[in-house]
N, C-alpha and C positions, 0 to 999 in steps of 0.2 A: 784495341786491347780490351780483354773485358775484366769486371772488378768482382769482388764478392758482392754478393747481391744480398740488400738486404733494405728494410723500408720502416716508414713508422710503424709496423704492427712490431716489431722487433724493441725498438728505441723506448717503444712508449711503455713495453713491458718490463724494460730492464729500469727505466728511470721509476714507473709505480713500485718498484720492490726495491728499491736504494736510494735516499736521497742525495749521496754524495756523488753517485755513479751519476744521477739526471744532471746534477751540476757540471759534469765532464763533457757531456753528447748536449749540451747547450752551448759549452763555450767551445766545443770543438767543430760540432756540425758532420756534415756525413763524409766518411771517411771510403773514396777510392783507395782500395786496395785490390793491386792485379792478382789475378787468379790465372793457373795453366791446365784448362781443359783437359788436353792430352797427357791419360796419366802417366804413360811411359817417359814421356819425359819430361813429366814433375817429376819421377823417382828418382830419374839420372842427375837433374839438378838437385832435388835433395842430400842426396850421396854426395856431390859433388862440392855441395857450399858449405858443409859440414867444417866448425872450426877454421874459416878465412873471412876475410871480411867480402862483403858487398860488391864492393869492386875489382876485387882478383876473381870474384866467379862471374860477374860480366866479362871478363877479360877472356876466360877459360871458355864459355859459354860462346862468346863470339867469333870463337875461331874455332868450335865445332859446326856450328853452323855457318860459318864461310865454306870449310873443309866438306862440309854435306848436305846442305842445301836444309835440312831437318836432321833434327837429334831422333832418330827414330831405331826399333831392333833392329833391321836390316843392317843398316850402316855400323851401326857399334859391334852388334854380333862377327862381323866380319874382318872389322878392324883387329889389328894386334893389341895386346897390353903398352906394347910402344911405342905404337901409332897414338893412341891415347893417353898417355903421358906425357907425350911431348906437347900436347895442350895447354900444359902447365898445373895440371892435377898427382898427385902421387900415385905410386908405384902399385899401394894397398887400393886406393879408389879406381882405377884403372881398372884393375883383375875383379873387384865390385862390380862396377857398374856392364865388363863385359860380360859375368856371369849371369847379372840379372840380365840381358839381350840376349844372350846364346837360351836359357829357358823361358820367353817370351817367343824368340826365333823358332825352337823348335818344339811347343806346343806343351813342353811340361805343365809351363807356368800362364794359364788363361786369364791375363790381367782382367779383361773387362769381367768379368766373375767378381772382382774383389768392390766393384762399381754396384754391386748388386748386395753386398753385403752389411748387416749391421757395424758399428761401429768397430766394438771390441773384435767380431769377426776379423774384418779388416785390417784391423792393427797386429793380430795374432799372424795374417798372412803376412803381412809386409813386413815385419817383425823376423818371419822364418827367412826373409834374403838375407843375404851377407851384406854389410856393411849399413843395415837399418835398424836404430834400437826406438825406442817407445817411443821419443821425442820425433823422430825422423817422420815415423809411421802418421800420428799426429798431424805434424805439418802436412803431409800430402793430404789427408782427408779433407784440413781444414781450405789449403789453396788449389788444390786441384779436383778433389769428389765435391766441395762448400758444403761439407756436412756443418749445419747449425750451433751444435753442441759440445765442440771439443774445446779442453779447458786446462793445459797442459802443467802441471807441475815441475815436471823439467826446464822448463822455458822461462830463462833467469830473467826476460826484459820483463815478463808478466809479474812475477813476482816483486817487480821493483817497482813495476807500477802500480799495482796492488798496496806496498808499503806507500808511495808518494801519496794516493787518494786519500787513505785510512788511518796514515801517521802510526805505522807500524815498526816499532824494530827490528822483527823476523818474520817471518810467512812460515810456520811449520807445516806437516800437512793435513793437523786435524783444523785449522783457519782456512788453510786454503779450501776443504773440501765444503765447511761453513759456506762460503763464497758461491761455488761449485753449486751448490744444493739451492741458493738464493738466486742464480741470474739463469738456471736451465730452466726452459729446453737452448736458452739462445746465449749460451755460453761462448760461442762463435764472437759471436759480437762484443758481448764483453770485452774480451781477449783484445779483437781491435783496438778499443780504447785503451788500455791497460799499456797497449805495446806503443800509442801516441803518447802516453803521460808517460812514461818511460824514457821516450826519444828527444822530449822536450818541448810537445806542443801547447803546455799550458807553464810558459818561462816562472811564475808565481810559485809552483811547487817544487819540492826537494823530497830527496832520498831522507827516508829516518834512520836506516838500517847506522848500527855505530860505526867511526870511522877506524880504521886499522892504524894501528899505533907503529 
């Protein structure tokens, strides 16, 4: 399996420019987090995990690739919308993710291009499929191209762990871009941690944000 790659020249830049963020990658330590090379299909599992938890997209996941040996455009471009639904994905994500494999399949859409593209590029591309909005785009840069620098606003664990480190009520997004401005180019990383203190890897911290009445 491989992880995001990432080493002390990252760590030691983000702990010199926050003292509270060094106190997190001290008690945390380096964070394996798997990464999916093949970006076709990190875009299918992106689409795919969208709004389910964890383990019903291992479930859906698993039995694509029982069914196909690889989640690749071949296989999906040719499959039906009902063939791929009955995965246990919906009706909408199905007719997604066959769209994206039939112009992967038949040469509209030259993924490895978007492999060579600057960031915002990239996002603008992956952005223009159906069923990919900001967030989506984002995450494949971040797990599957390991671009450095993505720092996603969207992405409610980050902001929640952003509130646990900093003892924040809200994250609007003139704080968050504060942030944003202080841990780049290696905002990548950041993020990792953010998304541990979030999940509960430092039990000592808690959410500020107020509780709902």
């Amino acid at each position: 399996m491989d992880y995001f790659e990432y080493g002390e020249r990252e760590t030691d830049y983000l702990k010199s420019k926050d003292p509270r963020l060094a106190e997190v990658i001290e008690k945390i330590g380096h964070i394996d987090r798997p990464v999916d090379e093949d970006l076709f299909s990190s875009v299918v599992h992106q689409i795919l995990g969208q709004q389910i938890s964890n383990k019903a997209l291992d479930t859906i996941w698993g039995r694509m690739q029982e069914k196909y040996g690889s989640v690749d455009a071949e296989h999906i471009a040719a499959a039906s919308v009902e063939e791929l639904q009955s995965f246990g994905t919906t009706f909408r994500k199905a007719e997604y993710i066959k769209d994206f494999a039939e112009k992967v399949e038949c040469g509209e859409l030259d993924i490895q291009s978007i492999a060579e593209m600057s960031d915002e590029e990239a996002i603008k591309a992956l952005t223009s499929l159906k069923g990919i909005g900001t967030w989506t785009a984002e995450m494949i840069l971040l797990f599957s191209l390991q671009r450095p620098n993505i720092f996603s606003y969207d992405d409610l664990a980050i902001q929640r762990g952003i509130r646990m480190v900093y003892h924040h009520r809200a994250v609007d997004r003139k704080k968050f871009e504060k942030y944003r401005r202080r841990f780049s180019p290696y905002c990548s990383v950041a993020s990792l941690y953010f998304w541990a203190v979030a999940g509960g890897a430092i039990p000592e911290m808690r959410d500020y944000a107020p509780k709902r009445k």
